[in-house]
Backbone atoms as SQL, in Angstrom:
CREATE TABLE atoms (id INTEGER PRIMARY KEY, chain TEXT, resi INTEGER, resn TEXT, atom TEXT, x REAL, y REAL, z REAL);
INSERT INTO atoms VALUES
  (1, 'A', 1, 'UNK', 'N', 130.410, 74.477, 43.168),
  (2, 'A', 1, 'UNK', 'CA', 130.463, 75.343, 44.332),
  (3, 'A', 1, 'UNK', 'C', 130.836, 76.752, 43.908),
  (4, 'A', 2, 'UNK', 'N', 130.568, 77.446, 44.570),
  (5, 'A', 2, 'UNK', 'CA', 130.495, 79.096, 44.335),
  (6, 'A', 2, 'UNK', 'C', 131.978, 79.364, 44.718),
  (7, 'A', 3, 'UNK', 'N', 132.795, 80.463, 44.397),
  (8, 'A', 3, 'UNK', 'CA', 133.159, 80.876, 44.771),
  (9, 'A', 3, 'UNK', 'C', 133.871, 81.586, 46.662),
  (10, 'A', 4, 'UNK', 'N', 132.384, 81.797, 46.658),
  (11, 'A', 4, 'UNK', 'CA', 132.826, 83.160, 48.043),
  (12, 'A', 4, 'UNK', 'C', 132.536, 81.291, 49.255),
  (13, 'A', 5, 'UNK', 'N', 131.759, 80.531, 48.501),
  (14, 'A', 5, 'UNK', 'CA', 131.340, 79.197, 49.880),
  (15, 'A', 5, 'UNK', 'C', 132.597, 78.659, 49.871),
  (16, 'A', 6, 'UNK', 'N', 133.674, 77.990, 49.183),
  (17, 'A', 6, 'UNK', 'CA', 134.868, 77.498, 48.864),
  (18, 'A', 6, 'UNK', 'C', 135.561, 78.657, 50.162),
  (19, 'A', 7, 'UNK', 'N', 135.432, 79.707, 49.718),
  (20, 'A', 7, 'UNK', 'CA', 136.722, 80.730, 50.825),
  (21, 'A', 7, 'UNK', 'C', 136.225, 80.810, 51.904),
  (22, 'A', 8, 'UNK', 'N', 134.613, 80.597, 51.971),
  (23, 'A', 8, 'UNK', 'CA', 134.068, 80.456, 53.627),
  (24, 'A', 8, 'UNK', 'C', 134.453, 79.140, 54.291),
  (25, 'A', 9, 'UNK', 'N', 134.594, 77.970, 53.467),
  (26, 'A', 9, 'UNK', 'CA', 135.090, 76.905, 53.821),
  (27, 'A', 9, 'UNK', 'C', 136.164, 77.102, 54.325),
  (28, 'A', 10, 'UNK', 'N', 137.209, 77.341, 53.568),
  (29, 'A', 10, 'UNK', 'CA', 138.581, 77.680, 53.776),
  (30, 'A', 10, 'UNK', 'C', 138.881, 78.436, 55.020),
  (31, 'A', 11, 'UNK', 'N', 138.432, 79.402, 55.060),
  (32, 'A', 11, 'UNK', 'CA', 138.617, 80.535, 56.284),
  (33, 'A', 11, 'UNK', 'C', 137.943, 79.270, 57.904),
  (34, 'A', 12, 'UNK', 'N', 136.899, 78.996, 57.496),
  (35, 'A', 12, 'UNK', 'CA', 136.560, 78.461, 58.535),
  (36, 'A', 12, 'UNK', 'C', 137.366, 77.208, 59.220),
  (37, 'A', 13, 'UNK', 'N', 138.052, 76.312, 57.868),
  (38, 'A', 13, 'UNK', 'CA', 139.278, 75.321, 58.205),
  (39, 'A', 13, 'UNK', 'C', 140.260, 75.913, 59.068),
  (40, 'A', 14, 'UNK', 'N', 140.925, 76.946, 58.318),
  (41, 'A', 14, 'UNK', 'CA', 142.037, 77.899, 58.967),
  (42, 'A', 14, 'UNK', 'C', 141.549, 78.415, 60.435),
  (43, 'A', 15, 'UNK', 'N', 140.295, 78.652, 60.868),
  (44, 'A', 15, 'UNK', 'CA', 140.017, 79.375, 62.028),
  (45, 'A', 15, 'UNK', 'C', 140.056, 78.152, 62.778),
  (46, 'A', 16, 'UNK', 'N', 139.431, 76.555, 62.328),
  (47, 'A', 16, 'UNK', 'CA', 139.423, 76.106, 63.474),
  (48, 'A', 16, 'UNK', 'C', 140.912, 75.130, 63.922),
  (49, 'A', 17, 'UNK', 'N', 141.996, 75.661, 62.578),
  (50, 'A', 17, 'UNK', 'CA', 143.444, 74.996, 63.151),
  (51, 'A', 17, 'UNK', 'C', 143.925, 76.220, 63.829),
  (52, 'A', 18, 'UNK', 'N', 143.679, 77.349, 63.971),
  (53, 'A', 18, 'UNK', 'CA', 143.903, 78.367, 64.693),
  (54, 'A', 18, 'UNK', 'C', 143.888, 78.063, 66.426),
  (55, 'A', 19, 'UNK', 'N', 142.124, 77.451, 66.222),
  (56, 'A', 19, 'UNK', 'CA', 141.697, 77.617, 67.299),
  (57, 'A', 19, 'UNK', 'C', 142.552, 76.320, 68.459),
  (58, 'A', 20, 'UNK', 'N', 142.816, 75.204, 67.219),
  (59, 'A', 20, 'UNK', 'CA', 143.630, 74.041, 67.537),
  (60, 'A', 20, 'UNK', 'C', 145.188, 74.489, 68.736),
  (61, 'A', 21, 'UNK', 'N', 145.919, 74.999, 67.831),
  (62, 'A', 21, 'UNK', 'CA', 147.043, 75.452, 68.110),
  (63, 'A', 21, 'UNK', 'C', 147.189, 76.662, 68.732),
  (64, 'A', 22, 'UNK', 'N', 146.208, 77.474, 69.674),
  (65, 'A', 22, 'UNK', 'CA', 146.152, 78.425, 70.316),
  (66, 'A', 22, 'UNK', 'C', 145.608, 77.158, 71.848),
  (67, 'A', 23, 'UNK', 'N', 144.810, 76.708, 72.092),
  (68, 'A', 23, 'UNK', 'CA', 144.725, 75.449, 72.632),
  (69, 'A', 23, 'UNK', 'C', 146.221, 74.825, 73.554),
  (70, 'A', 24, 'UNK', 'N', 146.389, 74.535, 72.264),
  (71, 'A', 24, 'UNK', 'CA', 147.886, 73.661, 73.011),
  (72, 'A', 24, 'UNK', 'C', 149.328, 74.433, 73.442),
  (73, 'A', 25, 'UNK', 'N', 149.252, 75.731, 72.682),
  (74, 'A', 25, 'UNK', 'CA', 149.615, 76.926, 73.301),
  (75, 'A', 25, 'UNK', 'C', 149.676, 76.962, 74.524),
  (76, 'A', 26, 'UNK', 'N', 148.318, 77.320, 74.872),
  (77, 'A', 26, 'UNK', 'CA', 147.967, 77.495, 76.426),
  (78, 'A', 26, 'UNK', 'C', 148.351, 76.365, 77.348),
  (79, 'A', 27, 'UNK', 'N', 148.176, 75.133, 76.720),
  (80, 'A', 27, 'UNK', 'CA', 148.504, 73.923, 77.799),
  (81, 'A', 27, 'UNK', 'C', 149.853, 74.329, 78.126),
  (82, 'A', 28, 'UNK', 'N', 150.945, 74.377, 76.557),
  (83, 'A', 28, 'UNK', 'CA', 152.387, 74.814, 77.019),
  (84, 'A', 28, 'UNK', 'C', 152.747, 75.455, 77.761),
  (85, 'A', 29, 'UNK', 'N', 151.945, 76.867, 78.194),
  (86, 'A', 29, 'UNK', 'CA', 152.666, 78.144, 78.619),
  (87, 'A', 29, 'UNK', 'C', 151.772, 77.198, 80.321),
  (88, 'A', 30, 'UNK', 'N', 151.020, 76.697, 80.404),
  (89, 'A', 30, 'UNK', 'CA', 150.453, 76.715, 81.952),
  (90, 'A', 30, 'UNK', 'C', 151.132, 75.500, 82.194),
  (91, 'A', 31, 'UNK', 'N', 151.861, 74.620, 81.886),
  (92, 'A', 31, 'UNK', 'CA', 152.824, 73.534, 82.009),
  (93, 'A', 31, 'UNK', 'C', 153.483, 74.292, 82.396),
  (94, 'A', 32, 'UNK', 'N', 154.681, 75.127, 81.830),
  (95, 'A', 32, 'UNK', 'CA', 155.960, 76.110, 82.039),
  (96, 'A', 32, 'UNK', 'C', 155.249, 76.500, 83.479),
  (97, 'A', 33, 'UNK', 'N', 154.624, 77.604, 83.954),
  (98, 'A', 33, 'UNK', 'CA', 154.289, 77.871, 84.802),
  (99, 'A', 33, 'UNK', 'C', 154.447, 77.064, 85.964),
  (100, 'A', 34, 'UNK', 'N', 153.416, 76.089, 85.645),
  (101, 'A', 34, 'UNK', 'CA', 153.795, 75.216, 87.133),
  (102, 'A', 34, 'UNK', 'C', 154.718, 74.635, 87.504),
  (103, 'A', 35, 'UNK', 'N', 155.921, 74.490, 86.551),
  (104, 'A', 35, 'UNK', 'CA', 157.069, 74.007, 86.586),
  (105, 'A', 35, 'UNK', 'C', 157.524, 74.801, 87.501),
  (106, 'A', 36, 'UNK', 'N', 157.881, 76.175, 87.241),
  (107, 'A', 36, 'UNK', 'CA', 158.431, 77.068, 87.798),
  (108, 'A', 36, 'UNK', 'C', 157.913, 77.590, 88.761),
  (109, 'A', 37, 'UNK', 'N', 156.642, 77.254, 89.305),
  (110, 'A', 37, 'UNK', 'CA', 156.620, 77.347, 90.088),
  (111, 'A', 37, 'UNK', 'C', 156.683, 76.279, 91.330),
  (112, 'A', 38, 'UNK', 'N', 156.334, 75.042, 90.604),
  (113, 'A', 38, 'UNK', 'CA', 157.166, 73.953, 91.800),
  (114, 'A', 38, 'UNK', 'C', 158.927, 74.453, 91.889),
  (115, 'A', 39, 'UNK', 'N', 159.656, 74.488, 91.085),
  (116, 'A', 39, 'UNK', 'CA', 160.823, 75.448, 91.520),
  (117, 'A', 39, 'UNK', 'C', 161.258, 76.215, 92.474),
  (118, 'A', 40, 'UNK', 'N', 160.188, 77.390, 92.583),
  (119, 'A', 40, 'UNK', 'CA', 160.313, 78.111, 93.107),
  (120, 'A', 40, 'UNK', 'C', 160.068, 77.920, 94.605),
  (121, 'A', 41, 'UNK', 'N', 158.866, 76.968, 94.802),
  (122, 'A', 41, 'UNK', 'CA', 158.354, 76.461, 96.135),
  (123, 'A', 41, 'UNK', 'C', 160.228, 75.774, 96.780),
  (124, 'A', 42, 'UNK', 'N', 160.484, 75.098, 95.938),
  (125, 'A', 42, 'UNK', 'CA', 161.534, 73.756, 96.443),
  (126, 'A', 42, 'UNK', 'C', 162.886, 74.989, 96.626),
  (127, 'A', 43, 'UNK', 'N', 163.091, 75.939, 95.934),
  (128, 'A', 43, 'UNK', 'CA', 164.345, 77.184, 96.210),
  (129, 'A', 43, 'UNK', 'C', 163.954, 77.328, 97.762),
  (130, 'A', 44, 'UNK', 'N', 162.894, 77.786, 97.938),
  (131, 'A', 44, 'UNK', 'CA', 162.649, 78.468, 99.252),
  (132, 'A', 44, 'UNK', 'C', 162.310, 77.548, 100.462),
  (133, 'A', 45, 'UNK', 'N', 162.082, 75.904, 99.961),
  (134, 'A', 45, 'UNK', 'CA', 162.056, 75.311, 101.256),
  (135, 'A', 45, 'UNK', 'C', 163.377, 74.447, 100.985),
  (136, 'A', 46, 'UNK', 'N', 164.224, 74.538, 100.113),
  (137, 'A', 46, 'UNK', 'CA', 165.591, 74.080, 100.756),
  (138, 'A', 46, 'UNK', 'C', 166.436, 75.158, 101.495),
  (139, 'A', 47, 'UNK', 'N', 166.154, 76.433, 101.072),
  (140, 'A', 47, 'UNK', 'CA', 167.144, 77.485, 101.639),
  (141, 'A', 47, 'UNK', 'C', 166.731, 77.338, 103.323),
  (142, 'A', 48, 'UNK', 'N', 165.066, 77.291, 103.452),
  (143, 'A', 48, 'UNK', 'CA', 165.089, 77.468, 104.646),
  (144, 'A', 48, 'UNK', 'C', 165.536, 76.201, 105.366),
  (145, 'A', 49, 'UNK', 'N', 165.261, 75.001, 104.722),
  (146, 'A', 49, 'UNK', 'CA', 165.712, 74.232, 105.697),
  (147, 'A', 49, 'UNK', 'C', 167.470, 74.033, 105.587),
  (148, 'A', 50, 'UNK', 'N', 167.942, 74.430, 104.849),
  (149, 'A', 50, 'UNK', 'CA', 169.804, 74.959, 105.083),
  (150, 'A', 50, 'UNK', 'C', 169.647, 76.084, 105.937),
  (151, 'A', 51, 'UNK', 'N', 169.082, 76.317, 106.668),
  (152, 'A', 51, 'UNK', 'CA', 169.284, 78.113, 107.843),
  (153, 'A', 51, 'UNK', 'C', 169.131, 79.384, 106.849),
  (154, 'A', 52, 'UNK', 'N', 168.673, 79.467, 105.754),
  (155, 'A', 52, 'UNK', 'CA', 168.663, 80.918, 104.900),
  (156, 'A', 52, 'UNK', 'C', 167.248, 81.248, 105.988),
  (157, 'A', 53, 'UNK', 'N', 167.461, 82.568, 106.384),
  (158, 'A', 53, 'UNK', 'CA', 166.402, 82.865, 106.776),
  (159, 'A', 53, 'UNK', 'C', 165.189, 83.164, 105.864),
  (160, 'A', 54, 'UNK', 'N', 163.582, 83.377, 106.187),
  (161, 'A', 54, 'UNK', 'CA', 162.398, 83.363, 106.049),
  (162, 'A', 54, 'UNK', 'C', 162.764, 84.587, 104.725),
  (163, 'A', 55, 'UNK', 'N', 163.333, 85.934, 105.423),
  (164, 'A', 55, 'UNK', 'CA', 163.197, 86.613, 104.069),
  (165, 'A', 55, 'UNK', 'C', 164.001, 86.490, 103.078),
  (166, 'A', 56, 'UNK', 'N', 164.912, 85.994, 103.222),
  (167, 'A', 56, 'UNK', 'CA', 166.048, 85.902, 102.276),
  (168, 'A', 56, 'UNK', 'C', 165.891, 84.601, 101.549),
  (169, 'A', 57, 'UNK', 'N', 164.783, 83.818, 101.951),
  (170, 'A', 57, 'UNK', 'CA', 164.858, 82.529, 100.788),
  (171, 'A', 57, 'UNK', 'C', 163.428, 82.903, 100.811),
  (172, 'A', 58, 'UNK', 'N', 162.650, 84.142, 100.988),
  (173, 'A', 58, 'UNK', 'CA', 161.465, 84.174, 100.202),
  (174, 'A', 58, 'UNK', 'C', 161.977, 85.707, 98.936),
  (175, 'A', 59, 'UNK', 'N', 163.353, 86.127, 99.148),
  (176, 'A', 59, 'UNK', 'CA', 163.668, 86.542, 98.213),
  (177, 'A', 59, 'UNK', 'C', 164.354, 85.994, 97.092),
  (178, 'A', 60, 'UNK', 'N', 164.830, 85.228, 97.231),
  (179, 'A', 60, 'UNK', 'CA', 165.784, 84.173, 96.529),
  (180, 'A', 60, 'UNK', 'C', 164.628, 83.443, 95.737),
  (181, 'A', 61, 'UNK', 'N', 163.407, 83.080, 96.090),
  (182, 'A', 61, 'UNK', 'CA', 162.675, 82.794, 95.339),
  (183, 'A', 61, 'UNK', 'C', 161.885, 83.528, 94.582),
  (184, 'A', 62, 'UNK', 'N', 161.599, 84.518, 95.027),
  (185, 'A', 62, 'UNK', 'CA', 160.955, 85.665, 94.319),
  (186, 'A', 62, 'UNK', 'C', 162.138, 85.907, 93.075),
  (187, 'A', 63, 'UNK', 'N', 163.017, 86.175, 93.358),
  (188, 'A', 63, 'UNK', 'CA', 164.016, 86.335, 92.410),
  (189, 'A', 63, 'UNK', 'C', 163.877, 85.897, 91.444),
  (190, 'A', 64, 'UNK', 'N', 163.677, 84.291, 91.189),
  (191, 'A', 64, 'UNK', 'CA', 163.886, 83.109, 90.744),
  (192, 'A', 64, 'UNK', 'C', 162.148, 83.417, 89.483),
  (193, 'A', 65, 'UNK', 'N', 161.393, 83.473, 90.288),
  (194, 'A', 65, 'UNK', 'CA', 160.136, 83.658, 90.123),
  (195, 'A', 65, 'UNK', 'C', 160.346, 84.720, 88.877),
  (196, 'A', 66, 'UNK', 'N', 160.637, 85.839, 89.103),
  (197, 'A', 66, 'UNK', 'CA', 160.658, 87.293, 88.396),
  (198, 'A', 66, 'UNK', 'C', 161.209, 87.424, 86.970),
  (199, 'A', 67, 'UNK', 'N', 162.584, 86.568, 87.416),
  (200, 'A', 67, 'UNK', 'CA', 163.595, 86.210, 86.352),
  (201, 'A', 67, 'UNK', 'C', 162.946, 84.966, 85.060),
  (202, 'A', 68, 'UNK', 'N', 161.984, 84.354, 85.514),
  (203, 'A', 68, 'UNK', 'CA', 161.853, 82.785, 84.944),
  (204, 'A', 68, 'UNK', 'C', 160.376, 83.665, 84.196),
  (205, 'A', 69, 'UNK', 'N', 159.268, 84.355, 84.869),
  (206, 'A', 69, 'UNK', 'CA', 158.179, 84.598, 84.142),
  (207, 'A', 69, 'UNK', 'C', 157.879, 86.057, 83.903),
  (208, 'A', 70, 'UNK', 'N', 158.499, 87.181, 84.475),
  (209, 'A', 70, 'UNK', 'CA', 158.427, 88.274, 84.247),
  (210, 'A', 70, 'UNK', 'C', 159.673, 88.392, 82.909),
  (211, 'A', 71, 'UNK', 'N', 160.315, 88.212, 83.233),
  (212, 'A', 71, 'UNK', 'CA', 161.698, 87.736, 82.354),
  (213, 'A', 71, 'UNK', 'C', 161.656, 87.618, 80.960),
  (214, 'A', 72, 'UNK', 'N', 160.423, 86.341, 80.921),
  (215, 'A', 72, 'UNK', 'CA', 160.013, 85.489, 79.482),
  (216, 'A', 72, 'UNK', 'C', 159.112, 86.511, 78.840),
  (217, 'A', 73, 'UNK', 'N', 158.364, 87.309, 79.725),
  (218, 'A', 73, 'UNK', 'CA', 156.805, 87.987, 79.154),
  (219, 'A', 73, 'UNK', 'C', 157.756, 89.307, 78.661),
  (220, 'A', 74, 'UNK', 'N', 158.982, 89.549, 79.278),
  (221, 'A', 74, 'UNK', 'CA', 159.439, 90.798, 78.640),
  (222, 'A', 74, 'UNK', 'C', 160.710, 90.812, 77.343),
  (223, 'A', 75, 'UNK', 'N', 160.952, 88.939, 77.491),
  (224, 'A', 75, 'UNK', 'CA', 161.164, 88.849, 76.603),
  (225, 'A', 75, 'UNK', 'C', 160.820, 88.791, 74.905),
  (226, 'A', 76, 'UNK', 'N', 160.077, 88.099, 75.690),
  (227, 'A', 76, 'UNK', 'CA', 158.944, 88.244, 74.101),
  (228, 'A', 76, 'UNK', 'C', 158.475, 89.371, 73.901),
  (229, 'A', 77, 'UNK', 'N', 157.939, 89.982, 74.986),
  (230, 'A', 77, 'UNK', 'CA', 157.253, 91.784, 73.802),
  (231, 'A', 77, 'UNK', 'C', 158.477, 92.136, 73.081),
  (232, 'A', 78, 'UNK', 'N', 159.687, 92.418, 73.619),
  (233, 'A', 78, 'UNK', 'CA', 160.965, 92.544, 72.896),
  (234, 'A', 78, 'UNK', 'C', 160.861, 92.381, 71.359),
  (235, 'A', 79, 'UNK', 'N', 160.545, 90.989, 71.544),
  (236, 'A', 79, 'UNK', 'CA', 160.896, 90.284, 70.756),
  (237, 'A', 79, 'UNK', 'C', 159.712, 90.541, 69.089),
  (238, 'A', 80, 'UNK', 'N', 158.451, 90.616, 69.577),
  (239, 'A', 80, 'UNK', 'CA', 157.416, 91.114, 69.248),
  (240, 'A', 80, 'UNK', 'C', 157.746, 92.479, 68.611),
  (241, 'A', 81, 'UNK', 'N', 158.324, 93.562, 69.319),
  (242, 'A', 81, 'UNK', 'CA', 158.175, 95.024, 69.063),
  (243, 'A', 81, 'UNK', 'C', 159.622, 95.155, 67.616),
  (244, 'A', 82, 'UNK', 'N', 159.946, 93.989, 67.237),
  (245, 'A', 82, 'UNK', 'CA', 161.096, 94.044, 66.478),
  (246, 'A', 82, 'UNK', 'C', 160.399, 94.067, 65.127);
């Protein structure tokens, strides 16, 4: 075998465990998501059904919401920009 076919092999192995583990990536991060957001649903229909009013347990969840995925995405660029 040649040379440059061996590293096309290679590269192409590596691209498709890339492609593997970018994959299950995504399952992870859209798992997390719906977690949090069944969460977020269940914050705002226990508050309301304890008497929190309409805006205040659709803030309490928003809160919840902001903190859990705005939170994570600004954690990581952070984390990234280091």
């Amino acid at each position: 075998m040649s040379e440059n076919t061996e590293g096309d092999e290679f590269a192409e192995l590596l691209g498709d465990i890339e492609d593997r583990f970018a994959g299950v990536l995504r399952l992870k991060r859209a798992k997390a998501v719906l977690e949090v957001a069944e969460v977020t649903g269940m914050i705002y229909t226990r508050a309301v059904s304890s008497g929190v009013p309409h805006d205040l347990a659709q803030a309490m969840a928003a809160g919840y919401w902001e903190l859990e995925i705005v939170g994570e995405a600004e954690a990581g660029a952070e984390g990234e920009e280091e």
